[in-house]
C-alpha positions as CSV (number, residue, x, y, z in Angstrom):
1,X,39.8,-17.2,-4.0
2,X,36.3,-16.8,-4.2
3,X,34.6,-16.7,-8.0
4,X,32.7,-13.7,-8.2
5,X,28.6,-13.7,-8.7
6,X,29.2,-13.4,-12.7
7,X,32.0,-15.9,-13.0
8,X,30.7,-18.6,-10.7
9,X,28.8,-21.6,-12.9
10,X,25.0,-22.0,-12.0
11,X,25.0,-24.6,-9.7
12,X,22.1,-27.4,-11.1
13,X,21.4,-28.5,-7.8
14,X,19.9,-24.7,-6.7
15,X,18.2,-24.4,-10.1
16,X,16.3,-27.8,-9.7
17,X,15.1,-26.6,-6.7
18,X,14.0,-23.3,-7.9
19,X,12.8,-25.5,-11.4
20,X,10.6,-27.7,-8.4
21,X,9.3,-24.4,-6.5
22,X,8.0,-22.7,-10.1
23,X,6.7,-26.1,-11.3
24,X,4.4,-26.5,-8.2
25,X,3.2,-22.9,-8.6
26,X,2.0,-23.4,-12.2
27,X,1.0,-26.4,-11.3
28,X,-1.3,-25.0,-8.3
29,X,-2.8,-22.0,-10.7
30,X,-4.0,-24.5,-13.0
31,X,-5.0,-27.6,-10.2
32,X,-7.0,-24.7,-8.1
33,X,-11.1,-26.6,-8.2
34,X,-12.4,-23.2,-10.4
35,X,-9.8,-24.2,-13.2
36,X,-8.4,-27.3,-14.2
37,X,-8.5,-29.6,-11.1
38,X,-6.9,-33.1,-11.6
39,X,-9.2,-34.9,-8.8
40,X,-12.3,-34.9,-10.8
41,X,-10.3,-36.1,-14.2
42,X,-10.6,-39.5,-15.6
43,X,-6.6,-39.7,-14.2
44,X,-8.2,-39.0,-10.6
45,X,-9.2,-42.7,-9.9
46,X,-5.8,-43.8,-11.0
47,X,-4.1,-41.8,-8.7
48,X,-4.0,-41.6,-4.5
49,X,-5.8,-38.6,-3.1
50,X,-2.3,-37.8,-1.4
51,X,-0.1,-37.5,-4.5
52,X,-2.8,-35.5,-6.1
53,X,-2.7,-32.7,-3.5
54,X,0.9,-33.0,-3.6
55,X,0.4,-32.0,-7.3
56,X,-1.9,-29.8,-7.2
57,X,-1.7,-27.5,-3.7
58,X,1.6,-26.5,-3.0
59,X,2.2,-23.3,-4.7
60,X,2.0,-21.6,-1.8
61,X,4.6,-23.6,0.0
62,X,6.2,-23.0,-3.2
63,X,6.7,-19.1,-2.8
64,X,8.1,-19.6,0.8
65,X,11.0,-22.0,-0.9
66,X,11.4,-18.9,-3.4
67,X,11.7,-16.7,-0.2
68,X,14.5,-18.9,1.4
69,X,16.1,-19.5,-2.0
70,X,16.0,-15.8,-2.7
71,X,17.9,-14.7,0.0
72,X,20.4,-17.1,0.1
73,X,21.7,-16.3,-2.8
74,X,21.5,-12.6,-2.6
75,X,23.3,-12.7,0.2
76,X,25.7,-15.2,-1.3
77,X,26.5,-13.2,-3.8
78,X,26.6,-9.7,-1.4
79,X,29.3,-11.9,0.5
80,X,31.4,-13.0,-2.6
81,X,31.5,-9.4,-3.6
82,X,32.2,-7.3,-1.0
83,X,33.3,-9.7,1.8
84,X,31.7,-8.3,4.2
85,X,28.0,-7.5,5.0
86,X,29.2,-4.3,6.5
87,X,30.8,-3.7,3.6
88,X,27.6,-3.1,1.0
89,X,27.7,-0.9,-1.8
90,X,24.4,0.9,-1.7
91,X,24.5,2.2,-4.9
92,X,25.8,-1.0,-6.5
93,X,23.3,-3.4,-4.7
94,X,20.2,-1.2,-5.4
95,X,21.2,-1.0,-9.0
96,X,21.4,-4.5,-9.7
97,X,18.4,-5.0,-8.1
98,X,16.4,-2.5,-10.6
99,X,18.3,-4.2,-13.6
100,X,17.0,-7.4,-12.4
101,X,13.7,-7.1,-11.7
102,X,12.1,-3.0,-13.2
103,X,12.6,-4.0,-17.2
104,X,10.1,-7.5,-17.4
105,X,7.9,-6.3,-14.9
106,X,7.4,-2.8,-16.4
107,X,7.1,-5.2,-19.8
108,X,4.1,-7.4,-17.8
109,X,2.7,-4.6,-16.3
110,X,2.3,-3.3,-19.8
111,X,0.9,-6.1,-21.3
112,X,-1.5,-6.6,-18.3
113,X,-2.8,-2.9,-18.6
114,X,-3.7,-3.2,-21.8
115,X,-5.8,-6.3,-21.1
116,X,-7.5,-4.9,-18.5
117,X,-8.5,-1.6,-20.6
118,X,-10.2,-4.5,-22.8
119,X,-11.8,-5.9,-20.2
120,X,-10.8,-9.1,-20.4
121,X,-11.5,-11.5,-17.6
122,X,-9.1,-12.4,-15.0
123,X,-7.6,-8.8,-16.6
124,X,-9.6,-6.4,-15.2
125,X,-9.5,-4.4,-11.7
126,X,-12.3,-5.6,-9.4
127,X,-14.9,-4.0,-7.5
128,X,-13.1,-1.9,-5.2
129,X,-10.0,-1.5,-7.4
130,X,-8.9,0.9,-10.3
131,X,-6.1,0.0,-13.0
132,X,-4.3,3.0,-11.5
133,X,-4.3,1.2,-7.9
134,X,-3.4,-2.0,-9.7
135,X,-0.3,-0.2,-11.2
136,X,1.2,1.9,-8.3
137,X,0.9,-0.6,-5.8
138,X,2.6,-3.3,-8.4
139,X,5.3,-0.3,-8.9
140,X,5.7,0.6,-5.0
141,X,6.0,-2.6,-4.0
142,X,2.8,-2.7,-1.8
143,X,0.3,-5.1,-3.7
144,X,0.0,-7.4,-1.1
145,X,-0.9,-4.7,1.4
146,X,-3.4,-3.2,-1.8
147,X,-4.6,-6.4,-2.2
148,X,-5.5,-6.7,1.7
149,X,-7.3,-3.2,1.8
150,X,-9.6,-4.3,-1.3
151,X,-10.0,-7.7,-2.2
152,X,-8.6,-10.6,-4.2
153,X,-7.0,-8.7,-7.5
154,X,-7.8,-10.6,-11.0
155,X,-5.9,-13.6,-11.4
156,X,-2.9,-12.2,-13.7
157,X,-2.2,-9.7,-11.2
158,X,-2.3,-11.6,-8.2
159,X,1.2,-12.9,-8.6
160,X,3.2,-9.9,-7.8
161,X,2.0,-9.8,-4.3
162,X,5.3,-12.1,-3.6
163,X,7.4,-9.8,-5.2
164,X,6.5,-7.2,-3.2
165,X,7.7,-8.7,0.1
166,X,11.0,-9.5,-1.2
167,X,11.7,-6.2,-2.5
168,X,10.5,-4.2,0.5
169,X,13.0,-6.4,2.3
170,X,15.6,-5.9,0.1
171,X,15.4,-2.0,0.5
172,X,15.6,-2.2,4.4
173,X,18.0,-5.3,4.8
174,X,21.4,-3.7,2.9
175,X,20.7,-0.3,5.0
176,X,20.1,-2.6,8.3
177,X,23.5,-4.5,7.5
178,X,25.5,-1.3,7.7
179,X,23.8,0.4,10.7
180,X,23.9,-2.2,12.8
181,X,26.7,-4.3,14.5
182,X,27.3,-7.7,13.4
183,X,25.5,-9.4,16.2
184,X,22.4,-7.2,16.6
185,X,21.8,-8.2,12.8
186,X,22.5,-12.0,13.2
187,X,19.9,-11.7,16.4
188,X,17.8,-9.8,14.5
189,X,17.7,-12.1,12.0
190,X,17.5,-15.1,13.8
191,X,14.3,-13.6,16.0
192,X,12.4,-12.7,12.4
193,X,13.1,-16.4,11.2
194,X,11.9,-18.1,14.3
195,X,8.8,-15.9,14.3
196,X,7.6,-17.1,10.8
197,X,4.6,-19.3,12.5
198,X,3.5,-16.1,15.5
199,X,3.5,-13.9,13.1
200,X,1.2,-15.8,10.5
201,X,-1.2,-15.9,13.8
202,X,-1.5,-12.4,14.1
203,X,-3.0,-12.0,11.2
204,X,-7.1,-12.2,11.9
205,X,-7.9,-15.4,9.5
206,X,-11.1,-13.3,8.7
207,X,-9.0,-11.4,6.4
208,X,-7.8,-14.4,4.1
209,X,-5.8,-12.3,1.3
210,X,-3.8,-10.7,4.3
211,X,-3.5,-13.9,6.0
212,X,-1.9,-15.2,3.4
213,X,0.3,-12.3,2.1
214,X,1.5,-10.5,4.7
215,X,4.7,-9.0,4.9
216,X,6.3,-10.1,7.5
217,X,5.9,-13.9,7.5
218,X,8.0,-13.8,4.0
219,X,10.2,-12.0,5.5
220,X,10.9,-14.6,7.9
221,X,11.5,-16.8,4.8
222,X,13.9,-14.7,3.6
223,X,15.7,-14.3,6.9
224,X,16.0,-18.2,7.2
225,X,17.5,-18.0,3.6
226,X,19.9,-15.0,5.0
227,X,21.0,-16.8,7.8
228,X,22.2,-20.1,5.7
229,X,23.9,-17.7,3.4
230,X,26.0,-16.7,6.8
231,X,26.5,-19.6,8.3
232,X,27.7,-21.0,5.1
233,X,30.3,-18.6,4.4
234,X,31.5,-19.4,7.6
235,X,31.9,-23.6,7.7
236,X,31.6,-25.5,4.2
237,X,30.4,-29.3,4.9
238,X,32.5,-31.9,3.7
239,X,31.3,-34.1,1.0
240,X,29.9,-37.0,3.4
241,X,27.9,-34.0,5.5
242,X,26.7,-32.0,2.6
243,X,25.1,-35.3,0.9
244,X,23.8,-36.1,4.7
245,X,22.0,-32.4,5.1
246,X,21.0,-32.5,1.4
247,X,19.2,-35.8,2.5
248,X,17.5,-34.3,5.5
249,X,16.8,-31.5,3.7
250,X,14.7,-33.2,1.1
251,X,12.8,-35.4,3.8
252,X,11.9,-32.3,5.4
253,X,10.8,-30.6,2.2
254,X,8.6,-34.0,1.1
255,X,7.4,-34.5,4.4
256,X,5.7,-31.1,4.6
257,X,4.6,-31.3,1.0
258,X,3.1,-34.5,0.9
259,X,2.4,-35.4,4.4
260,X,1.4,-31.2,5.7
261,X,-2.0,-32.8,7.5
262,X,0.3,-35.0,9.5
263,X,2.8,-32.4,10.3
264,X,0.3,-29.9,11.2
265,X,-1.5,-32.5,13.5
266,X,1.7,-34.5,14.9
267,X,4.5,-31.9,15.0
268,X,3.4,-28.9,16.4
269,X,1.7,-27.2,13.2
270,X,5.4,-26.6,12.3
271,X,4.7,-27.3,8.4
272,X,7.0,-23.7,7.3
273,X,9.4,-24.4,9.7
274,X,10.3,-27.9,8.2
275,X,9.9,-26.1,4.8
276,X,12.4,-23.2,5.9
277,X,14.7,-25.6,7.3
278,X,14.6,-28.4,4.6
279,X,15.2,-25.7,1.6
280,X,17.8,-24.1,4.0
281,X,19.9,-27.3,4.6
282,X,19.8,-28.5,0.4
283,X,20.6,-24.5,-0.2
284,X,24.2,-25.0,1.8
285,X,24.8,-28.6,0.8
286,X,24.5,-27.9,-2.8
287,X,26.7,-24.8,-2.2
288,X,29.6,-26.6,-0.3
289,X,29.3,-29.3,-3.4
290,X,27.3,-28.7,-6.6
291,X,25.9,-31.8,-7.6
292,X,26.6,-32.5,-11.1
293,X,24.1,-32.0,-14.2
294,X,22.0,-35.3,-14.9
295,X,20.7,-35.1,-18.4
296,X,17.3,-36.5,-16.8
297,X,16.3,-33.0,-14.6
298,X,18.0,-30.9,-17.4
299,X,14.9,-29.4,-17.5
300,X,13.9,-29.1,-14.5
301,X,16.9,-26.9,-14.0
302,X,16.0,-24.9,-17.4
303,X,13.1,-24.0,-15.6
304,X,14.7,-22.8,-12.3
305,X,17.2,-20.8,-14.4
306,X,13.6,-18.8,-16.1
307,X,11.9,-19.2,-12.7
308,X,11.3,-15.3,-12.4
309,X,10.5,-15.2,-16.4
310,X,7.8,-18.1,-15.6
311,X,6.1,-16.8,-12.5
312,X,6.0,-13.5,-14.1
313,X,4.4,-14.9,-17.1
314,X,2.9,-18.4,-16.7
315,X,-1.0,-17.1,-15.7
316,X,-1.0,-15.9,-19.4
317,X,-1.1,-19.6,-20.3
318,X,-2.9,-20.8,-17.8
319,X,-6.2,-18.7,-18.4
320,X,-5.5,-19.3,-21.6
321,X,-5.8,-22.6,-21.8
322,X,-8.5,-23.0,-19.4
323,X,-10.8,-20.9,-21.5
324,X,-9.7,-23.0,-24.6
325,X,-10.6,-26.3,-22.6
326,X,-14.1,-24.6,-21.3
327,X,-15.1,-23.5,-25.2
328,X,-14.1,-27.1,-26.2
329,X,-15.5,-29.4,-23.3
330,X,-18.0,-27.2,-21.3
331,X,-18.0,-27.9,-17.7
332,X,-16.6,-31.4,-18.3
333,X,-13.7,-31.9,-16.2
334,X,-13.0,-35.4,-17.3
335,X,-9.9,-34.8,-19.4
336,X,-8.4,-31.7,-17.4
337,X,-5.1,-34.0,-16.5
338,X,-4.5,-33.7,-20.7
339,X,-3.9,-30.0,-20.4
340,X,-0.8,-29.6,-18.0
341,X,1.8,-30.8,-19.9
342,X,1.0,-28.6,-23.1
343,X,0.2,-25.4,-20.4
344,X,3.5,-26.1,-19.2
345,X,5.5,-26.7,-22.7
346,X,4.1,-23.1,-23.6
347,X,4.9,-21.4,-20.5
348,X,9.0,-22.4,-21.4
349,X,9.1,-20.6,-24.8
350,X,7.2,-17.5,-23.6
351,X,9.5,-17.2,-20.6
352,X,12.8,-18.1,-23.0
353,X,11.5,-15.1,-25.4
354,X,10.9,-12.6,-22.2
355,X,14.6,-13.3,-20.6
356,X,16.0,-11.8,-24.2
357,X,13.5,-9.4,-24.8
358,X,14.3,-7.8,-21.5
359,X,17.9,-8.4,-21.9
360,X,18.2,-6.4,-24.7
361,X,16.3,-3.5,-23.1
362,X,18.9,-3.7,-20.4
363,X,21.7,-3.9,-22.8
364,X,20.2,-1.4,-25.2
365,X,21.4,1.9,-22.9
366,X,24.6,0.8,-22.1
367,X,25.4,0.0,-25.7
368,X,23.8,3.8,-26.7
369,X,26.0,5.0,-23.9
370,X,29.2,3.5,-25.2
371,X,28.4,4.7,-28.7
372,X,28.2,8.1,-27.4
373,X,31.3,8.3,-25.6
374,X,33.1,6.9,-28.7
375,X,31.3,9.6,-30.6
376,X,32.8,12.6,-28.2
377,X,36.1,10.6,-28.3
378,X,37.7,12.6,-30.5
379,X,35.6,15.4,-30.0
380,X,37.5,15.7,-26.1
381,X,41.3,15.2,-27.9
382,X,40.6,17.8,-30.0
């Protein structure tokens, strides 16, 4: 029998890698050359050019590993649930989804309005935007496609052009899975996965914010992430394979991290492929066997577990701190490398204090509601 999505135990080896994806995007926000780069640090010399891009410019590749991650375990849980794809509950699915992920972005949407009325930097609409634009396309799930028509939004904002991908997805994809017949979605599936890298190249790379945020090559991500999810529920590795594809996986993963100039020379510029299929293969090994918690990534883990709480909230502390280190050292950059371990210490606490704030505005209602009906109780007896 089959636990269901609330009584299955996190599994540490998915939250490490979600704990790795989140670290590398903080990481990247703060390494980008305008901020807080680590090459031109007094650590710089100490450390080989290729371990400090590995540090410092893989948040993007992050996101994608978000995207695979993400719909894996949607559709995990959508499978533990109801059994059967076919078998969705619209009402059910789309309501967890809002519970999930309307009350801390309506909360950060908030704060970041206010900012921007102030005008503080990195705050503030550009040019060819309005706080108004800002907020409906961050609410209608088009802020990539927003951010395409006018321009680079201020860094706070510019996060939420992931999350709009995966929620457009996520209201077509339950509606797809009960239209269509089982193997017209699997095809369907499998044809927007292997199209990651053709679709990226329709994009003109004139338009850079496009290039990088359209829909459809996230979408791919998710698919990949989908597709595991399937072929999981349908053959669990032994113990020997799982720890074999966990293996593989991770080579692929490192390989494209570290080594992406290589793979994009050598292997057929096939850098999110390897990504989609390294995540894809550690996703279902660590599903078939969780690895067991080792006090040493504890915290790696903690981080995966508040990875929507971080990316939600993390550029708070990285402007932040790069305006505290500016007021204090100028344009020196020597002593940059002394600022990411404190950026990322703060970013924890603030994330841990979101995930219960916006847990008790989801509780909050229900709690009221229950109060009431105890109220009228006695008044429906009577």
């Amino acid at each position: 029998m089959h636990a269901s999505p609330t009584d299955r135990p996190r599994n540490f080896g998915i939250d490490c890698l979600r704990g790795l994806a989140i670290l590398l995007v903080i990481v990247h926000h703060l390494a980008l050359p305008f901020r807080l780069p680590l090459a031109p640090s007094l650590l710089g010399p100490w450390l080989p050019k290729r371990v400090i891009d590995f540090i410092s410019f893989n948040g993007y590749e992050a996101v994608f590993v978000f995207f695979v991650i993400s719909g894996f375990l949607i559709t995990t849980r959508l499978l533990e649930r109801d059994r059967d794809l076919r078998r969705i509950n619209l009402r059910r699915f789309y309501s967890a989804r809002a519970r999930r992920i309307l009350p801390l972005l309506c909360l950060v949407l908030a704060w970041l309005s206010l900012l921007a009325l102030l005008g503080v930097p990195d705050f503030a609409p550009g040019p060819h935007q309005t706080l108004a634009g800002l907020l409906g396309a961050a609410l209608t799930f088009t802020f990539n496609w927003y951010e395409g028509r006018t321009g680079w939004a201020p860094a706070a904002w510019d996060i939420l052009w992931s999350l709009s991908i995966e929620e457009v997805f996520y209201v077509g994809f339950p509606l797809l899975c009960l239209a269509l017949p089982r193997r017209l979605l699997v095809a369907g599936l499998v044809v927007l996965a292997l199209s990651l890298m053709p679709l990226r190249s329709l994009v003109p790379i004139s338009n850079e914010v496009w290039w990088e945020k359209a829909y459809l090559p996230g979408m791919s991500a998710i698919a990949w992430g989908v597709l595991t999810a399937m072929a999981a529920r349908r053959w669990a590795p032994r113990q020997t394979d799982a720890r074999a594809m966990a293996l593989f996986g991770g080579f692929c993963l490192l390989l494209v991290l570290g080594w992406s100039d290589l793979v994009h020379r050598h292997l057929f510029k096939s850098g999110m492929y390897g990504l989609c299929l390294g995540t894809s293969l550690m996703l279902w090994a660590f599903l078939a066997h969780p690895p067991a918690a080792r006090p040493m990534l504890r915290w790696l883990a903690h981080m995966g577990r508040l990875s929507y709480e971080l990316y939600l909230s993390h550029m708070w502390i990285v402007l932040a701190a790069v305006a505290l280190y500016r007021a204090q050292f100028g344009a020196s950059q020597a002593w940059t490398f002394g600022v990411y371990l404190p950026v990322l210490l703060l970013c924890i606490p603030l994330a841990m204090g979101l995930e219960r704030l916006t847990a008790l505005t989801v509780a909050w209602p229900a709690r009221l509601g229950s109060r009431a009906k105890q109220a009228l109780a006695p008044a429906r007896l009577k």
